[in-house]
N, C-alpha and C positions, 0 to 999 in steps of 0.2 A: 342229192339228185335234183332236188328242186333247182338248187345254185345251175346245174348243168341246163337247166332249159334256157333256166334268165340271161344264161350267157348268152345264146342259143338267140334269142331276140334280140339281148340286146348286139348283138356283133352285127344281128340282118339290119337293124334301127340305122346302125352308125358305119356303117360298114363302105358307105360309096361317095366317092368328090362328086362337088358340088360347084358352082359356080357364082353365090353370092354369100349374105354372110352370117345373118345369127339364123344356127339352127336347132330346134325344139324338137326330140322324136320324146314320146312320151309310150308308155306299159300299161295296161292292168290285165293281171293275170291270177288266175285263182289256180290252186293247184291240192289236190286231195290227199286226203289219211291216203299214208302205207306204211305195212306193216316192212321191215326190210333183216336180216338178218344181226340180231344183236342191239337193233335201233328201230324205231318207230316218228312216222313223218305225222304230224299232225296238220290240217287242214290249214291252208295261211291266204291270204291275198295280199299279193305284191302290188304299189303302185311306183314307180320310178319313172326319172324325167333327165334326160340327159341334153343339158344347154350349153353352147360351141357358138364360138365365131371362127367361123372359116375365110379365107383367103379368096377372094374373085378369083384367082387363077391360083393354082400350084394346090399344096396338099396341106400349109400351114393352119394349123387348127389351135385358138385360145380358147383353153375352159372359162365359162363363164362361173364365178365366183359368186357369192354373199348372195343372191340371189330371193326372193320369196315365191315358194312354190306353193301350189295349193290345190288341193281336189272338191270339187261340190257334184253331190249327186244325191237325188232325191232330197232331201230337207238336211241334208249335214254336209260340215264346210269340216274339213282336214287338213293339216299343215305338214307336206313332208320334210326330212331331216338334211341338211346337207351333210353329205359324205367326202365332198372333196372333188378334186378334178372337175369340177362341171355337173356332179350326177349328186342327186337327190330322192330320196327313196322314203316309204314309208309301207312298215307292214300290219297285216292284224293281228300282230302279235303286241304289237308298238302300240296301237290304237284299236279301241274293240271296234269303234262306229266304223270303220271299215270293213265294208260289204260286197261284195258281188253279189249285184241283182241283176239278172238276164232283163233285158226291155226298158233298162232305166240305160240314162243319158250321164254322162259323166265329163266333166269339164276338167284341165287340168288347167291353171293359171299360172304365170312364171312372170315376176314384176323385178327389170333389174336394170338398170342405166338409165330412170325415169321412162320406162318403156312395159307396155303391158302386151304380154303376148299370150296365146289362147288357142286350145286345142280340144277338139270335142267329140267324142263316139258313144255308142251306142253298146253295152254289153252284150254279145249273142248268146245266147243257152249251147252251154255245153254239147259239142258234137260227139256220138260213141260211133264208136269203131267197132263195128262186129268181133273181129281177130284177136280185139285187145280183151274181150270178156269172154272168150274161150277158155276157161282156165279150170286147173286143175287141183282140187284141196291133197296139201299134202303138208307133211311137217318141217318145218325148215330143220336146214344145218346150222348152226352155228359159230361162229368162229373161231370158236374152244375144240368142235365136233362134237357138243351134244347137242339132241334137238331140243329145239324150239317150238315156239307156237304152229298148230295148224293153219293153215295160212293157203289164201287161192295164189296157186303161181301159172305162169306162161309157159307150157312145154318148148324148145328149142334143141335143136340135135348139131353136132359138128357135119356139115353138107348140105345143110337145109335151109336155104331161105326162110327169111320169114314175111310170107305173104300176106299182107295185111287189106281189103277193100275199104273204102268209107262208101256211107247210103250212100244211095242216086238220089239225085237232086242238081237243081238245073243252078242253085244259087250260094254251089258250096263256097266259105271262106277262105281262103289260102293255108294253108295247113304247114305245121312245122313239124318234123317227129327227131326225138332223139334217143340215144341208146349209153348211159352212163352208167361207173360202178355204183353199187348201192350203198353211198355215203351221205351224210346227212350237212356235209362242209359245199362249199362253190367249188366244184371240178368242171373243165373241158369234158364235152360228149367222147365217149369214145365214135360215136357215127350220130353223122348230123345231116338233115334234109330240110332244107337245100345244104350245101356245103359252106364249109365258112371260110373259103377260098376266096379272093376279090372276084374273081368268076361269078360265083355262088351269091356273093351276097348282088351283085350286081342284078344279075336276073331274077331274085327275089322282089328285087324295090319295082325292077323295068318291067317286068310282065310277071306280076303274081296270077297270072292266068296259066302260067306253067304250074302252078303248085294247087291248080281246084280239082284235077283227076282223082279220077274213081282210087287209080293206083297206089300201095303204100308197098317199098320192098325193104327189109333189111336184110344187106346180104350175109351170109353164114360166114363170113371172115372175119366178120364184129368178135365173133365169141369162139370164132377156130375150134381148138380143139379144148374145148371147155376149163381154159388156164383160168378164166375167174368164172365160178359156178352161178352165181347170180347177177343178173343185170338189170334195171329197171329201163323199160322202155314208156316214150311221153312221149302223146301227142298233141295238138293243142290248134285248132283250127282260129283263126287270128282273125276279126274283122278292123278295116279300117276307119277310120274317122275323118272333120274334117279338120283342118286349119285355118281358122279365123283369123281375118284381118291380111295386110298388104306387109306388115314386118316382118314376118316368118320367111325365110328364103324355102326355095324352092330344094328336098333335100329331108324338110322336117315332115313327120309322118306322127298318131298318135292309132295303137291299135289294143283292143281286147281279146281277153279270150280265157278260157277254161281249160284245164289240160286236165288230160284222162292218161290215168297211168296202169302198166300191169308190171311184176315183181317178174322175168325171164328166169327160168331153172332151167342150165344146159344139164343136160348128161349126154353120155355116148350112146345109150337106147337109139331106138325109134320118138321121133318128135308127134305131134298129132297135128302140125301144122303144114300144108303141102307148099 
């Protein structure tokens, strides 16, 4: 499920043409324990940095290769992994010094073609979602069908939206939510907000002022008629940072954020969410 948020970002990160040419969108993203049926998520922080050289004109994109990446924040300096294609990651599983602290400043550095490029945010404190801590103790199914741990799940019904608020507040961050099976692998959302349409990712990056509403809806077609019984829904309010220096084309973004997750249990019942 985690995998399905980071997609989630990174698709909104990389997702729109540009019109100059090395681009830097960088992550950090912390994502919580869940309990999920058969499997258990344990607490991790993501940092990943995805670097491109793009074409003046047209759509041709080179992954930028060999590359050194690097995180400092607070008194510790972290070196993330290259993975391939251009993207470079590094988790707290990989590295314990890797932290999320809400109010500390986070640098991601990327040194490659004798060129030093630099991206820098500010970690926000986790935003909660009233809707998402609505929940219900009950015991799971399992996927054998015996039960499981007792466990807080998310009521949802076949016809019922799931209407979700975030606080009021005049300075919310853009907010991302998504709605994947409860697997512990990188899957595609089954529903994703914004969309991850060229549409979607477009008006993501051009006016994240579309995405600071009070509103959050996932509509009851996510989970139909309860063909997969458990879903995990993640939200994950995103602030941005800035890009340092004149090298970064216009295009590269680096954002934070914390994501709050709750476990969905459809049944046919009545939901308790309106």
């Amino acid at each position: 499920m985690r995998g399905a948020l980071l997609v989630v970002i990174g698709l909104i990160l990389g997702g729109c043409e540009y019109t100059s040419t090395t681009v830097m969108v960088a992550t950090l993203l912390q994502t919580p324990a869940q309990q999920l049926p058969g499997a258990s998520l344990d607490p991790v922080v993501t940092a990943s940095v995805t670097l491109e050289n793009r074409q003046l004109t047209g759509t041709g994109v080179t992954p930028i290769t060999g590359a050194q990446l690097s995180l400092d924040f607070a008194n510790d300096h972290v070196s993330l992994t290259e993975l391939g294609n251009g993207k470079y990651q590094l988790t707290s599983q990989d590295q314990v010094l890797l932290q999320y602290l809400p109010g500390v400043s986070y640098t991601f550095t990327a040194v490659a073609g004798g060129e030093t490029f630099r991206e820098s945010v500010v970690a926000p404190a986790q935003e909660q979602v009233p809707g998402l801590q609505s929940l219900t103790a009950e015991a799971l199914v399992l996927p054998d069908g015996t039960s499981g741990p007792v466990v807080d799940v998310l009521p949802v019904a076949p016809g019922v939206d799931l209407d979700l608020t975030r606080t009021s507040s005049s300075d919310r961050d853009p907010g991302t939510l998504a709605v994947a099976l409860p697997t512990t692998g990188a899957t595609a959302p089954l529903f994703s907000w914004p969309s991850l349409d060229a549409s979607g990712l477009e008006d993501f990056y051009l006016h994240p002022d579309h995405y600071e509403g009070a509103s959050l809806v996932v509509p009851s077609s996510v989970w139909g008629q309860c063909e997969n019984p458990y879903l995990v829904v993640s939200f994950a309010a995103m602030a941005r940072g800035s890009v340092g220096g004149e090298n970064l084309s216009v295009g590269s973004m680096v954002q934070a954020g914390s994501a709050q997750m709750a476990l969905a249990h459809c049944e046919t019942g009545p939901a308790t969410q309106s």
